[in-house]
LUMLO-867750 format. One record per residue (C-alpha): residue in three letters; x, y, z. Coordinates in steps of 0.001 Angstrom, whole numbers, plus 524288, in hexadecimal, padded with zeros to 5 digits. Layout:
AlaXYZ
...
//
This chain:
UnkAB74DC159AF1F1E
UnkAB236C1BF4F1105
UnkAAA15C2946F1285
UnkA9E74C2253F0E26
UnkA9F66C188AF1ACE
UnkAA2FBC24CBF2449
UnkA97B3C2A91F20C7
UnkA8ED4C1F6DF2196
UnkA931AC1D63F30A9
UnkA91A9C2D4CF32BD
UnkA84B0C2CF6F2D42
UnkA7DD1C2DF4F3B44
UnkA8690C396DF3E7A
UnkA7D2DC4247F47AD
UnkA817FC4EF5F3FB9
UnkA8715C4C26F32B1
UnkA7DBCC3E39F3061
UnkA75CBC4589F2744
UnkA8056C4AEDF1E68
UnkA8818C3C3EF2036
UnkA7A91C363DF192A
UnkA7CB7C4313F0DB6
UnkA8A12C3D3EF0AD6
UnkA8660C2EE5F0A7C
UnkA7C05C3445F00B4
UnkA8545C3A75EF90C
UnkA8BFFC2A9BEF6C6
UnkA7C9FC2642EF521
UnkA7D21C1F0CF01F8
UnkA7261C1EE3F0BA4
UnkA75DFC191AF183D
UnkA6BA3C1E15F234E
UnkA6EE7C21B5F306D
UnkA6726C16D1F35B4
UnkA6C99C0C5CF2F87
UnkA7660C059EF35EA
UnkA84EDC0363F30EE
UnkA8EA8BFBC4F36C1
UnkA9C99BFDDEF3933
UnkAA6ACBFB59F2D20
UnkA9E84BFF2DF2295
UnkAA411C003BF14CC
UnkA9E0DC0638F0903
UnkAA3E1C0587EFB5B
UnkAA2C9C1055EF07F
UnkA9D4FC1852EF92B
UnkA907EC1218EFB5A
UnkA8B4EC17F1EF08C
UnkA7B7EC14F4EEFCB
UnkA7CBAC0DF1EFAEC
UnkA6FC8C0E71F038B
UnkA6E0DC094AF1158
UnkA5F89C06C2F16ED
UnkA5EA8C0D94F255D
UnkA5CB5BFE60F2B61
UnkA6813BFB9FF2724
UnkA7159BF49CF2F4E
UnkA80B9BF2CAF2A2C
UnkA89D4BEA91F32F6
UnkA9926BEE1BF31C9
UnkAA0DABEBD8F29C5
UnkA965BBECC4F1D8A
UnkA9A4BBEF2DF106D
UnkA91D3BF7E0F07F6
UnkA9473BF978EFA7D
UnkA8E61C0581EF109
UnkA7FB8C0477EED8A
UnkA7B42BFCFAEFA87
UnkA6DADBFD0FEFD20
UnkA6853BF796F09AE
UnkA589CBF8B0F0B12
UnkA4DBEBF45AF0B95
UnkA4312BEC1EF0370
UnkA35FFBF39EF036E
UnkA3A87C029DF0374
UnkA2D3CC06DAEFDEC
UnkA2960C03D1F0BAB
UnkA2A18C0DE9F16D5
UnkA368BC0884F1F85
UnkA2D31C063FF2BAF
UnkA2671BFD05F2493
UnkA304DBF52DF1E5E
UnkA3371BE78FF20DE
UnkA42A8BEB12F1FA5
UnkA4832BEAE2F2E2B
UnkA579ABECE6F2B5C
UnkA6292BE8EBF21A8
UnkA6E0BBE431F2AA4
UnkA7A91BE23EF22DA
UnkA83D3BDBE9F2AE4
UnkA9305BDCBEF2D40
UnkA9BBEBDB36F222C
UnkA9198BDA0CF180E
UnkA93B1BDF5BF0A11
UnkA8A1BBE615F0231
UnkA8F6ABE743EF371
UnkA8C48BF373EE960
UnkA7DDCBF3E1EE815
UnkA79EABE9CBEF1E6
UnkA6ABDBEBECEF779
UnkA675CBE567F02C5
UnkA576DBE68AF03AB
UnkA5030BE264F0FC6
UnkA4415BDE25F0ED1
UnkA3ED1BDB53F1D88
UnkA45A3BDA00F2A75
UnkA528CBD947F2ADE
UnkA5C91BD88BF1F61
UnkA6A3EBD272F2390
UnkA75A2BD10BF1A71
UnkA801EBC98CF22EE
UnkA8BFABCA2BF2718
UnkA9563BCBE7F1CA6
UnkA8C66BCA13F119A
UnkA8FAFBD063F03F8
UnkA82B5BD45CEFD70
UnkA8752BD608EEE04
UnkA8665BE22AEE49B
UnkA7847BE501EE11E
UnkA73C7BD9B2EE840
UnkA64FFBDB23EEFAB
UnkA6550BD56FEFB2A
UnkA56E5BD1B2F01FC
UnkA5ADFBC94EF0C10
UnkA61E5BC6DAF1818
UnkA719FBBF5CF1581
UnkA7AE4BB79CF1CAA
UnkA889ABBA42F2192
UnkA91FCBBAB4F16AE
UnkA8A05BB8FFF0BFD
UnkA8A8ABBD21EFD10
UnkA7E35BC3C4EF8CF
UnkA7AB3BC721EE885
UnkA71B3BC93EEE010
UnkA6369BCDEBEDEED
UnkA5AC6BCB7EEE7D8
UnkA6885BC764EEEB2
UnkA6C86BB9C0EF14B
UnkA760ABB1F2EF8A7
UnkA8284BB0F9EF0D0
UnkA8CB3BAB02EF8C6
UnkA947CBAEE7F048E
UnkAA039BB5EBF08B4
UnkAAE23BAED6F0AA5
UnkAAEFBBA993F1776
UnkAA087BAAE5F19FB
UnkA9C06B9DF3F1A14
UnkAA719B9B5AF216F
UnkAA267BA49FF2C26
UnkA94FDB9FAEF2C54
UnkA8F38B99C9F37D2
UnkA8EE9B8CB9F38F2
UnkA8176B8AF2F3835
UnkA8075B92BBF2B13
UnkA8CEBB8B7FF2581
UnkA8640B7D42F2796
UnkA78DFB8358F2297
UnkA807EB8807F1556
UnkA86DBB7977F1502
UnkA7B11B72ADF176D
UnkA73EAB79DCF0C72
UnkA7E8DB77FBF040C
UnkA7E18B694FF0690
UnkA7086B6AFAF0285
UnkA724BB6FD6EF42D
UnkA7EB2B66C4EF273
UnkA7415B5A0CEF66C
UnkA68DCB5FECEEDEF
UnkA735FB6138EE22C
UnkA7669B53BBEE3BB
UnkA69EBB4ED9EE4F1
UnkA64AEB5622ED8F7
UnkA6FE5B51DEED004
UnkA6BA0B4454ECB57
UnkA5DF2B4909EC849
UnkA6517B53FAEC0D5
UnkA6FF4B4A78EB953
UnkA656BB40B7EB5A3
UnkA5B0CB4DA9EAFC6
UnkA6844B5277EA866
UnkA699DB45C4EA26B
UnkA5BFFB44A1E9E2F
UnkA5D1BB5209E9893
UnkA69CAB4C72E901A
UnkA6408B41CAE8B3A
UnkA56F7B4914E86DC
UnkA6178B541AE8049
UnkA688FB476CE7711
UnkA5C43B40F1E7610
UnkA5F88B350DE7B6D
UnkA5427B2BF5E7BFF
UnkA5377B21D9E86E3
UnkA55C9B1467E8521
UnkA4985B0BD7E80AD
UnkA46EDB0085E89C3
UnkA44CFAF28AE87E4
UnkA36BCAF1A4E86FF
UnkA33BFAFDC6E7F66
UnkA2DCBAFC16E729C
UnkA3544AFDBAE65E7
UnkA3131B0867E5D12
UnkA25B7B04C4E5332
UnkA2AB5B05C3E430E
UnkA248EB0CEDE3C20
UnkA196DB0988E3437
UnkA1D12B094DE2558
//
């Protein structure tokens, strides 16, 4: 266990609490005493800049990497009347260098084993084993062995959906082939057959 994460879990200490929160101060880390940290934490470089809102709930075995900021949405708002209930990061999730994680209302959940990516703003709520990125952050694929965990139910929902796209894409690729052949033929300026009954072109008067 680093000094950083010894600290951390002494930071309720009935005597020496206040001087524990001095020290984490001294890395740029602000983790109240009333939020809530799970067993197994681990903090890289030190945590530095890391800041923890005090409804914050970590799970064990969470990952926290330097410049971590878990909060809220509307902080020009006094606390008792903001819409944010708690951020709950669950076990085993990963939160990269610079990661924010910004509830808006209720109850902010990033799942189970879910790595949220360097400077990536998460506003909403995440599945088990997923791949967050990106600003606001998005849904960029999953861990190894995730979708292999999945529940059933979630596993044929995925497979359904993806059944989905694969019959749209099929659907919409005559209609495309036959515009892309149009477009060709417009680009060499070739001119469409004349028919049988059309009239032939008047000469010219001399």
């Amino acid at each position: 266990m680093s000094l950083v994460t010894a600290l951390v879990y002494r930071r309720r200490h009935r005597l020496l609490g206040r001087l524990v929160q001095e020290a984490l101060a001294l890395y740029g880390m602000e983790v109240p005493a009333a939020a809530e940290i799970g067993p197994g934490l681990t903090v890289f470089h030190r945590g530095f800049g890391t800041v923890l809102h005090p409804y914050t709930t970590l799970g064990a075995d969470v990952t926290l990497y330097n410049g971590v900021t878990i909060g809220r949405a509307d902080p020009w708002v006094p606390q008792e009347r903001s819409a944010m209930r708690r951020v709950v990061v669950e076990d085993g999730a990963v939160l990269c260098a610079g990661a924010k994680v910004v509830c808006k209302e209720g109850v902010l959940t990033v799942g189970a084993g879910t790595i949220v990516g360097a400077n990536a703003v998460l506003t909403r709520s995440t599945g088990p084993g997923e791949i967050w990125a990106g600003i606001p952050a998005r849904r960029v694929g999953m861990r190894a062995g995730a979708a292999r965990d999945a529940p059933e139910g979630q596993r044929a929902e995925e497979q359904r959906a993806e059944g989905q796209r694969a019959a749209g894409q099929r659907a919409a690729g005559p209609g495309r082939g036959a515009a892309d052949r149009q477009a060709r033929d417009a680009g060499t300026g070739a001119a469409a057959p004349a028919s049988a009954g059309s009239a032939a072109p008047a000469a010219s008067a001399g």
